[in-house]
C-alpha positions in Angstrom: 0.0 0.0 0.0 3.2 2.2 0.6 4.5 1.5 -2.2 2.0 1.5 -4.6 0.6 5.0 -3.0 3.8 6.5 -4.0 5.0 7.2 -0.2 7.7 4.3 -0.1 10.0 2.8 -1.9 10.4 -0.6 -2.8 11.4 -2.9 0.3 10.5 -0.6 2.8 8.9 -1.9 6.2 6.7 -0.9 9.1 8.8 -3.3 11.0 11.9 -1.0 11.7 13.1 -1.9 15.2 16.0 -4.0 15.3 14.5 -7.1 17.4 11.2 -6.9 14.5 14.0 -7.1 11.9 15.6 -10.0 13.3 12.5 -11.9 14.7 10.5 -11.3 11.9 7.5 -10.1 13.7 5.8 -6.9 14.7 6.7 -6.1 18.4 5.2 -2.4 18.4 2.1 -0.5 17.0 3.4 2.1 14.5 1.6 4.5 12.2 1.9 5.6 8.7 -0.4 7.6 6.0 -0.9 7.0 2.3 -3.2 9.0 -0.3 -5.5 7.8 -2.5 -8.3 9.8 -4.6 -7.5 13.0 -2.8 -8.1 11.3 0.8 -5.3 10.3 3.3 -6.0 7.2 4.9 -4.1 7.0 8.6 -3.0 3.3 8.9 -1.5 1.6 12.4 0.0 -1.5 12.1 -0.1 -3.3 15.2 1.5 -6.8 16.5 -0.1 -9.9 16.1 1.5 -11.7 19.0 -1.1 -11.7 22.2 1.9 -10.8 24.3 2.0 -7.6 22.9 -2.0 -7.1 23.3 -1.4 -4.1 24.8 -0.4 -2.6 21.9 -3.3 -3.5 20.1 -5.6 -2.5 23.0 -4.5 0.9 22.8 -4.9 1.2 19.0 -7.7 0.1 18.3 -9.7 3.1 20.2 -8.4 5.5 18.1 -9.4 4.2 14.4 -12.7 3.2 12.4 -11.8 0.1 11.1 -9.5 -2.8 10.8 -8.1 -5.1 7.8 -8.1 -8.2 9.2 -5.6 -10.5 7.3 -6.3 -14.1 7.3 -3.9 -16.5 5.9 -6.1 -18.7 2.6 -4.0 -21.8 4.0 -3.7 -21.8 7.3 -7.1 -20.0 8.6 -8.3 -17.9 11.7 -5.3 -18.3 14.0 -5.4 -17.6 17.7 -4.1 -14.2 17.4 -7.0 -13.6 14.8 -9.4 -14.2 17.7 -8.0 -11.8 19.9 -7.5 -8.8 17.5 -10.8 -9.7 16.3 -12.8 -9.7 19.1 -11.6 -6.4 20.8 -12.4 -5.1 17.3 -15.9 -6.2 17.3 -16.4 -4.9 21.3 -15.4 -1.3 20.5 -18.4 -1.8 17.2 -15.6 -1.8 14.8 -16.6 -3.3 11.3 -13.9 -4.9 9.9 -13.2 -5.6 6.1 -11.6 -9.1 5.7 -8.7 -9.7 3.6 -7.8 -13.0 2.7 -4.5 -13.3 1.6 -1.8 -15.4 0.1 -4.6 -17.0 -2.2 -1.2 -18.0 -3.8 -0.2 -20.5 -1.8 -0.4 -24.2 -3.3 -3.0 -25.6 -0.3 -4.9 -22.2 -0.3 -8.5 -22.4 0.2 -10.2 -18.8 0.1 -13.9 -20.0 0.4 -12.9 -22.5 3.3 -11.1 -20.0 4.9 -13.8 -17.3 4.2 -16.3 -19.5 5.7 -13.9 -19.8 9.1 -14.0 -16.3 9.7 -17.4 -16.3 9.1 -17.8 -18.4 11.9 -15.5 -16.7 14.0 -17.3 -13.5 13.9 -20.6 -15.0 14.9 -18.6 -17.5 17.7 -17.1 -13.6 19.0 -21.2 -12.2 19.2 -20.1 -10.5 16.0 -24.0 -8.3 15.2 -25.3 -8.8 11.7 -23.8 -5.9 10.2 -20.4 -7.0 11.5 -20.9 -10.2 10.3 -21.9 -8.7 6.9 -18.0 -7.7 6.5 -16.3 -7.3 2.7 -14.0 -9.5 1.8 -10.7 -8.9 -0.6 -8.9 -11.5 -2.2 -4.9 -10.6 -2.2 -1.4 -11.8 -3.0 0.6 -9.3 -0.5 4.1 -10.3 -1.7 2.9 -9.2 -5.2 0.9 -6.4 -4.2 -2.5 -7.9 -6.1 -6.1 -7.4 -4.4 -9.0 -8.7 -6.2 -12.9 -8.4 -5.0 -13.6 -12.0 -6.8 -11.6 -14.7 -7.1 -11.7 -14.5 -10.7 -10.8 -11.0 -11.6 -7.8 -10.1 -13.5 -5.8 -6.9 -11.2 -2.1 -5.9 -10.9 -2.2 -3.9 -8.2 -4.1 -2.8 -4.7 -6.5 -0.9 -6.3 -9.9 -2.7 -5.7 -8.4 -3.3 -1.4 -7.9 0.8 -1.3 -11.6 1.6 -3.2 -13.1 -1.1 -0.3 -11.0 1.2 2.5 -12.6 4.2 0.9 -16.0 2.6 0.4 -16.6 0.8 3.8 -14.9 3.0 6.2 -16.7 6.7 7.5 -14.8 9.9 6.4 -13.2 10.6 10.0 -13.2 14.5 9.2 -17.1 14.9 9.0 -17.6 16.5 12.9 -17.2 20.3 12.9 -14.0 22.0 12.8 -15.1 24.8 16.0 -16.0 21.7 18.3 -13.8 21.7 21.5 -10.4 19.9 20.5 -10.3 16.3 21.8 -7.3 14.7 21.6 -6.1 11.2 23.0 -2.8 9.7 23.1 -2.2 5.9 21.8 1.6 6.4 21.6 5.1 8.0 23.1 7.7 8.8 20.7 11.2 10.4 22.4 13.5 13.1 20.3 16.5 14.6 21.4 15.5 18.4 21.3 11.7 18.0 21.8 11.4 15.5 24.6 8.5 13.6 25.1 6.1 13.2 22.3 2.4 11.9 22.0 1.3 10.1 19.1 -2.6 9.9 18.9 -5.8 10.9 17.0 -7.9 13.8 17.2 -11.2 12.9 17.8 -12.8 16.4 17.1 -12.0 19.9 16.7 -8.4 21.2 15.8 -5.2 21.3 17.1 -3.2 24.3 16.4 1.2 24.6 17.0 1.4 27.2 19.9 -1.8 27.0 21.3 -2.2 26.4 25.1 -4.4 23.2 26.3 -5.0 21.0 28.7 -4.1 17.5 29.8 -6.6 15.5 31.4 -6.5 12.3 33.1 -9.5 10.1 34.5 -8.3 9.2 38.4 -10.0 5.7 38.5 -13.6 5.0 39.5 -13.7 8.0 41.6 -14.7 10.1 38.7 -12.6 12.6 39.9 -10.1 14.4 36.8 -6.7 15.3 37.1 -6.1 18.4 34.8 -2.5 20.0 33.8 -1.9 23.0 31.6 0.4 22.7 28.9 1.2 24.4 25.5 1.7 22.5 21.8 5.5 23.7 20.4 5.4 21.2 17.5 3.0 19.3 15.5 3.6 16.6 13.1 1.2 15.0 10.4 2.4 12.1 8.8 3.2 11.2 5.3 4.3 7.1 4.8 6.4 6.7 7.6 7.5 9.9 7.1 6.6 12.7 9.8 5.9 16.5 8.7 6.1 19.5 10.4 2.3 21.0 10.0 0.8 24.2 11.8 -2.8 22.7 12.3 -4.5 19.7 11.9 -8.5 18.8 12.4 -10.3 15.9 12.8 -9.7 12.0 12.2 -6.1 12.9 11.4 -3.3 10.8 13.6 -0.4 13.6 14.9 2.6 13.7 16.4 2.7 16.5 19.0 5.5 18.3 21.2 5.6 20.2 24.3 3.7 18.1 26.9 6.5 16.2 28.9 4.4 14.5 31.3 1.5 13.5 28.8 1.2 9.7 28.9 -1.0 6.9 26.9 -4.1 7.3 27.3 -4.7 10.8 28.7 -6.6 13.5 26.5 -5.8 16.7 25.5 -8.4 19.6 24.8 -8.5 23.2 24.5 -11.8 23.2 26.2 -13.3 22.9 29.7 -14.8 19.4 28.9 -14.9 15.3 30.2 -11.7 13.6 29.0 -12.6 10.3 26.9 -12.5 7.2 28.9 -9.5 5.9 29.7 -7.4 2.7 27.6 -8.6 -0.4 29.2 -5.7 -3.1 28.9 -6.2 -6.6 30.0 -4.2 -7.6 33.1 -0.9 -9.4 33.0 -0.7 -13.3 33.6 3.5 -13.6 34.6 5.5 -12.2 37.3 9.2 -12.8 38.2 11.7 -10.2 40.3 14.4 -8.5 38.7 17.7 -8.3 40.7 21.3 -6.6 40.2 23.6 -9.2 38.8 25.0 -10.6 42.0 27.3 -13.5 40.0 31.3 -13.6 40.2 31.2 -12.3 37.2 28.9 -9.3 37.8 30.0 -5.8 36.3 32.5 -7.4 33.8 30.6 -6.4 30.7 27.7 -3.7 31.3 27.7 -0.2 31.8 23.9 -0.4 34.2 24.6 -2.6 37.0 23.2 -0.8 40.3 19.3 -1.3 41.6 18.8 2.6 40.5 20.0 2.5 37.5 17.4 -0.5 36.9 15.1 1.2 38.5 14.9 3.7 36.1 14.6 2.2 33.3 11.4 -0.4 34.5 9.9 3.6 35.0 10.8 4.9 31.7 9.4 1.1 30.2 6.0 1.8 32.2 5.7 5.3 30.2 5.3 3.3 26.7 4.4 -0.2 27.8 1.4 -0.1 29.0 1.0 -4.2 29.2 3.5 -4.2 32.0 3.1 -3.6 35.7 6.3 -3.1 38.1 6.5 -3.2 41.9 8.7 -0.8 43.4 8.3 -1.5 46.8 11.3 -3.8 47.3 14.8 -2.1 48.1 16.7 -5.3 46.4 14.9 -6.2 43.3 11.6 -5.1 41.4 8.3 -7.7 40.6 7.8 -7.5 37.2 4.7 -8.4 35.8 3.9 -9.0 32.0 1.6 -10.9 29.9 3.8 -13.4 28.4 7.4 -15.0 28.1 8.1 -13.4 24.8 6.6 -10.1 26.5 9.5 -10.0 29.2 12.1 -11.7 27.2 11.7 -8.8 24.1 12.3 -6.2 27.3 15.4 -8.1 28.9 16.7 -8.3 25.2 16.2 -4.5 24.5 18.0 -3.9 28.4 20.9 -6.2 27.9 21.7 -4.2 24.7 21.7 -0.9 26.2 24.0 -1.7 28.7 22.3 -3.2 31.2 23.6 -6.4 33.8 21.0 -7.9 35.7 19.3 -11.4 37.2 15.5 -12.9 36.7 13.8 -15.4 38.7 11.9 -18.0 36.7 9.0 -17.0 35.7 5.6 -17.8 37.8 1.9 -17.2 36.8 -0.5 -14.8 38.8 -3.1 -16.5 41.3 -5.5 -14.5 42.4 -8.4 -15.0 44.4 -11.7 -14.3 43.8 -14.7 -15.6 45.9 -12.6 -17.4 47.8 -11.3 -19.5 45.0 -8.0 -19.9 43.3 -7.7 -18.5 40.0 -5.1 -18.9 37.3 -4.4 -17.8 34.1 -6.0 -20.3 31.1 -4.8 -20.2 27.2 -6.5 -21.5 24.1 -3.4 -23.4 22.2 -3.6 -24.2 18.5 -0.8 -26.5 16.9 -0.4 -27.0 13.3 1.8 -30.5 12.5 2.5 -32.9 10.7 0.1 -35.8 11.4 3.3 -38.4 12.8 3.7 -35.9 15.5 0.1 -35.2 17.0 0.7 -38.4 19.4 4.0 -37.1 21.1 2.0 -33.0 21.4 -1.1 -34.3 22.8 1.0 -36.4 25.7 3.1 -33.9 26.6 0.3 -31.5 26.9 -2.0 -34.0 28.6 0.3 -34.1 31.2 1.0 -30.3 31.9 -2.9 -30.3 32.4 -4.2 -29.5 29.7 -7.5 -31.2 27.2 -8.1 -31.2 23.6 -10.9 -29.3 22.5 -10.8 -30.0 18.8 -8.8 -31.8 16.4 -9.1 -31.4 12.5 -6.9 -33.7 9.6 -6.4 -32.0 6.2 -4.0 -34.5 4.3 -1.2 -35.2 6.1 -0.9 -32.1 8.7 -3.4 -32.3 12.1 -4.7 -28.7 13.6 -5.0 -29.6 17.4 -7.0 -27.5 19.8 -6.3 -27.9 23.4 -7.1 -25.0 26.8 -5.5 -25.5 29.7 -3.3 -23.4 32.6 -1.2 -20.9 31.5 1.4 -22.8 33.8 1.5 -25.6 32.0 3.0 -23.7 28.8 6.2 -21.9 30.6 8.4 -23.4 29.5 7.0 -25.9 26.9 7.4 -24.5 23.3 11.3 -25.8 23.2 10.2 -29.0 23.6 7.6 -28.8 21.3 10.4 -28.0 18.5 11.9 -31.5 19.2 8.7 -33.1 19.6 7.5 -32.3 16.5 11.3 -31.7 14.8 10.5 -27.8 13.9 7.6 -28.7 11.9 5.1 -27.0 14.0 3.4 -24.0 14.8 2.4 -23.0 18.3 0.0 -20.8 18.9 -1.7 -19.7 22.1 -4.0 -16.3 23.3 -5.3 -16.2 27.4 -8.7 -16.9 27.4 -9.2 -15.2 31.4 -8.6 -16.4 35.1 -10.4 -19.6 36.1 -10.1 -21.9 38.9 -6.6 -23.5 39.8 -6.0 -26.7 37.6 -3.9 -28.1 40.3 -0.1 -29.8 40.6 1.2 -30.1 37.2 4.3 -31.9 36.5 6.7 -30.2 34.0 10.1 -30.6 34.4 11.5 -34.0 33.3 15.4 -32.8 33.5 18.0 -31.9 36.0 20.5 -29.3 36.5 24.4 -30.1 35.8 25.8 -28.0 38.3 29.7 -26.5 38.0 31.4 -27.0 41.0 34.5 -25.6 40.3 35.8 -22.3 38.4 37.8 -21.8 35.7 37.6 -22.2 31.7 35.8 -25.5 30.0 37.5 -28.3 28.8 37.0 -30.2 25.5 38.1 -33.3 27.4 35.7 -32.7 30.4 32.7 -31.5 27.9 33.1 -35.1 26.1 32.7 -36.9 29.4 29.5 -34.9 30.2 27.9 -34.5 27.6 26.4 -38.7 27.3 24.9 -37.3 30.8 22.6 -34.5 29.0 22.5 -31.7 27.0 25.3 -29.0 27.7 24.6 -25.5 27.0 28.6 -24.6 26.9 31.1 -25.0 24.8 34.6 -25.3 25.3 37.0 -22.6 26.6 33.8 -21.0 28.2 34.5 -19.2 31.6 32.5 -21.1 34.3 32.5 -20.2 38.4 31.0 -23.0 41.2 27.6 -23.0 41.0 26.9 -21.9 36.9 24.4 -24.5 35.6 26.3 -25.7 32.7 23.9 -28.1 31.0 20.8 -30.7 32.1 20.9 -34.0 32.9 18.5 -36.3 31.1 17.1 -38.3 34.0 16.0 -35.4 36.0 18.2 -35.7 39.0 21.1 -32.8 40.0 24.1 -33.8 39.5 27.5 -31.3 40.1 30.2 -31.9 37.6 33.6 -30.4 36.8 33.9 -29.1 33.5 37.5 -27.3 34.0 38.9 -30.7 34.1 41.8 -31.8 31.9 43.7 -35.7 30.8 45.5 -36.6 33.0 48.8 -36.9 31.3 51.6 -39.9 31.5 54.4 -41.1 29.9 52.5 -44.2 29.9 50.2 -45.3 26.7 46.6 -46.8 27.2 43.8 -48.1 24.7 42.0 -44.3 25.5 45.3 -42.3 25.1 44.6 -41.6 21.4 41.0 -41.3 21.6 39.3 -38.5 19.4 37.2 -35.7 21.1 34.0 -35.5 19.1 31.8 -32.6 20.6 28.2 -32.1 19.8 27.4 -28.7 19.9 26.2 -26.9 22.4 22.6 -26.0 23.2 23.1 -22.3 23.5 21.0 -20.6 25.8 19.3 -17.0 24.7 16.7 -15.2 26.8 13.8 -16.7 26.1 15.0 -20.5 26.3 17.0 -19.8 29.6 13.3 -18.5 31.0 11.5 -22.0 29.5 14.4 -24.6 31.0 15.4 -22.6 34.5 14.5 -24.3 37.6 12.7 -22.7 40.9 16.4 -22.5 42.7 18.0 -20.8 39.5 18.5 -17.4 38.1 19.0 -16.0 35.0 22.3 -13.9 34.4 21.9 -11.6 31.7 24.8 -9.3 30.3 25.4 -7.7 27.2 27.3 -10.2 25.9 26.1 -13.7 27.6 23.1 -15.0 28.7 24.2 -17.8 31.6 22.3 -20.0 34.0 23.5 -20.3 37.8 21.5 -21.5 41.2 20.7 -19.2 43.7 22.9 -20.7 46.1 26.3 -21.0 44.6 28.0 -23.4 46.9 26.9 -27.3 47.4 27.2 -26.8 51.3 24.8 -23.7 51.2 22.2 -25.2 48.7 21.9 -27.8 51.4 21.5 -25.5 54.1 18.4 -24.3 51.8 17.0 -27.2 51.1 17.0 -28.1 55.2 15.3 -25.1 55.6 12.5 -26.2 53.1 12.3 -28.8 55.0 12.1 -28.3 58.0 
């Protein structure tokens, strides 16, 4: 659409942080405009990923209507759900586009007929369930209206936009400004910025307004005065610098440092719009200072404050997270999702920062006087050989099918169960199903506690001495389990070095060399033949860390190490546990 609008060039992404990039996927809502027939069309792409819900929460207030892109092979995905069905709460009416009709086991009417069935499963009303549909090939940039047209570009998706969707700039230009912030953007000259939509009225550069924020159920409003230096419309992903701008447009605005998501701006003595609703997280785990022998080697962030401030500069833009303060030696993070931390520690470690996580727990809450956990919906895609081995392992971590559907040889299995059962499971679902799979999963809300669940099949290797890693030593270790080191790797007592296959602890020494003779033996000559190492990164140290563990994160190594580094005072805790 960028492209073909004349606002981007070939190539060019809405994906432009470095983690999107790498991973492939979209981590944070951004905006953009293109024009078509004389009329700019504001579009915000947001993630797909229900980790990153937040994002889409906060979006979806301030637009008229979504594209909802279903894949013509694979179908409604979990994600879909989700997306979808805050859509349709906030009487969105969404115009479905079914894409890569390319694909050799596409199936656009089957598909079509899915989200059909979605909407009405969601409580979709009949003239949401009445939704246009659009044919497209996105990698070729081809839309069609029926199946059988002939189009090379698209044209027919951007006259749907302009046919289905309500002019936003209809509402009358001397109505009081109402203004509400989806966004923070940060610039080196002009501080904070707010990226958001006008609802009505116009905002003019220089003007003063007001901020207002709802305080709660109270319906008591905070107001702060405030003037606009700057204002920026956008062009593509382009922003310009613009003196005014009226209704329905999406702006960029300067010179309100303390503005934050969700507040509203107005030049008038009026209510502020209702504050952003965001789901509430489902993981917590505490964040410490790196406390390991080989704390402050590599980062330049290493105290408590340091940390501390950059969780509170986090909380301004990532509304999805919640932090707890209240502890003088480490913070309780709370998020809505492994990949939801993990993206977080990945963006701190490059900055600079050292520090240590706990594993990761789910929230129980009460309510009634019952337990409540977390639940997800999962949906795997695999290979029919495999659905055996997935529906096992998931039986076990407490969860039940739902549905199961064969098309060929690939099985689409359906399962709900505690978000508990998951941490720490989608590693082992690439071996189980060889990295054929797909896993999928949304939260589907708190329900009662499901219970003891047994996850963790493997031990802990344990260093118990310090020093660098031996090829000789790794090659005696590694028939014991998997080692997640290689060799030359700096170890200290009490680094977890690799996991033991039959579950049980066991503390090796992997700085340990041949002893050497002038005497020959039938081993003398034997060759070292390493497998390679099962290298941890963020979010596969979080899946296979035990209770007693941390994980060490630096800027250049991600390392696993128990609490208590000696053997003599891990058995002091374990006493204690006991007793």
């Amino acid at each position: 659409m960028l492209r073909q609008t004349g606002v981007a060039e070939e190539g060019v992404s809405m994906d432009s942080n470095k983690l999107e990039l790498e991973r492939g996927i979209t981590i944070y809502a951004k905006n953009a405009a293109v024009f078509y027939k004389d009329t700019k069309i504001n579009i915000v792409d947001t993630p797909g990923h229900a980790d990153f819900g937040s994002e889409v929460e906060r979006v979806l207030r301030s637009i008229d209507s979504v594209l909802l892109v279903v894949d013509a092979q694979e179908g409604p995905m979990p994600q879909t759900r989700f997306v979808l069905k805050k859509s349709l709460e906030l009487g969105l009416k969404p115009i479905v586009v079914i894409n890569k009709i390319d694909k050799p086991a596409a199936d656009p009417a089957r598909t079509e007929e899915q989200v059909l069935e979605l909407f009405l499963e969601l409580g979709a009303n009949d003239e949401q369930a009445n939704f246009p549909v659009v044919y497209s090939i996105g990698r070729q940039g081809i839309a069609k209206i029926k199946l059988t047209d002939d189009s090379t570009d698209l044209t027919p998706l951007l006259d749907t936009i302009l046919a289905h969707v309500p002019s936003a700039s209809s509402k009358p230009a001397d109505a009081p400004l109402m203004f509400q912030a989806f966004n923070l953007a940060y610039d080196n000259f002009l501080g904070r910025m707010a990226v958001g939509r006008i609802y009505q009225g116009t905002i003019v550069s220089g003007t003063p307004v007001f901020v207002k924020k709802p305080m709660g159920m109270t319906g008591h409003v905070e107001t702060r005065a405030g003037k606009i230096t700057k204002l920026f419309t956008f062009k593509g992903l382009k922003r310009e610098e613009a003196n005014s701008a009226s209704s329905g447009d999406i702006v960029l605005v300067a010179g309100l440092p303390d503005v934050y998501i969700g507040e509203t701006v107005t030049d008038a003595d009026v209510a502020p719009m209702p504050a952003i609703a965001i789901d509430e997280p489902t993981i917590v785990l505490d964040f410490f200072t790196n406390g390991s022998p080989f704390g402050g080697r590599e980062g330049k962030f290493v105290t408590t404050r340091q940390i501390r401030e950059r969780l509170e500069r986090e909380l301004e833009v990532n509304v999805g997270l919640k932090v707890d303060f209240s502890s003088s030696e480490s913070f309780k993070v709370s998020g809505r999702g492994e990949l939801h931390i993990a993206i977080l520690l990945e963006n701190m470690r490059r900055e600079g920062f050292e520090l240590q996580v706990s594993q990761p727990k789910v929230i129980i809450r009460e309510e009634n006087g019952i337990q409540t956990e977390p639940f997800e919906e999962v949906i795997i895609d695999a290979p029919s050989e495999f659905q055996g081995a997935v529906i096992e392992r998931l039986s076990t971590r407490g969860f039940i099918m739902q549905n199961l559907v064969t098309h060929e040889n690939s099985v689409r299995l359906t399962f709900e169960g505690p978000t508990r059962g998951l941490l720490g499971y989608r590693n082992q679902f690439i071996i189980d199903t060889k990295g054929e799979g797909i896993l999928s999963s949304r939260v589907t809300g708190f329900k009662p506690y499901a219970g003891e669940i047994k996850k963790r099949a493997v031990g802990s290797m344990i260093s118990m001495a310090s020093g660098k890693a031996l090829g000789f030593a790794l090659w005696n270790l590694q028939e014991r389990g998997v080692l997640y080191i290689g060799p030359t790797t700096e170890v200290y007592e009490g680094m977890v070095v690799g996991n033991t296959s039959k579950g049980e602890e066991m503390t090796v020494n992997p700085t340990k060399g041949k002893q050497l003779s002038n005497m020959r033996s039938s081993g003398n000559d034997e060759a070292i033949d390493l497998v390679p190492p099962y290298t941890l990164t963020i979010e596969r140290g979080l899946e296979v860390m035990a209770e007693d563990e941390f994980l060490e994160i630096t800027p250049l190594s991600v390392r696993l190490r128990k609490q208590f580094l000696t053997e003599n005072d891990r058995a002091k805790a374990r006493r204690k546990d006991i007793f």
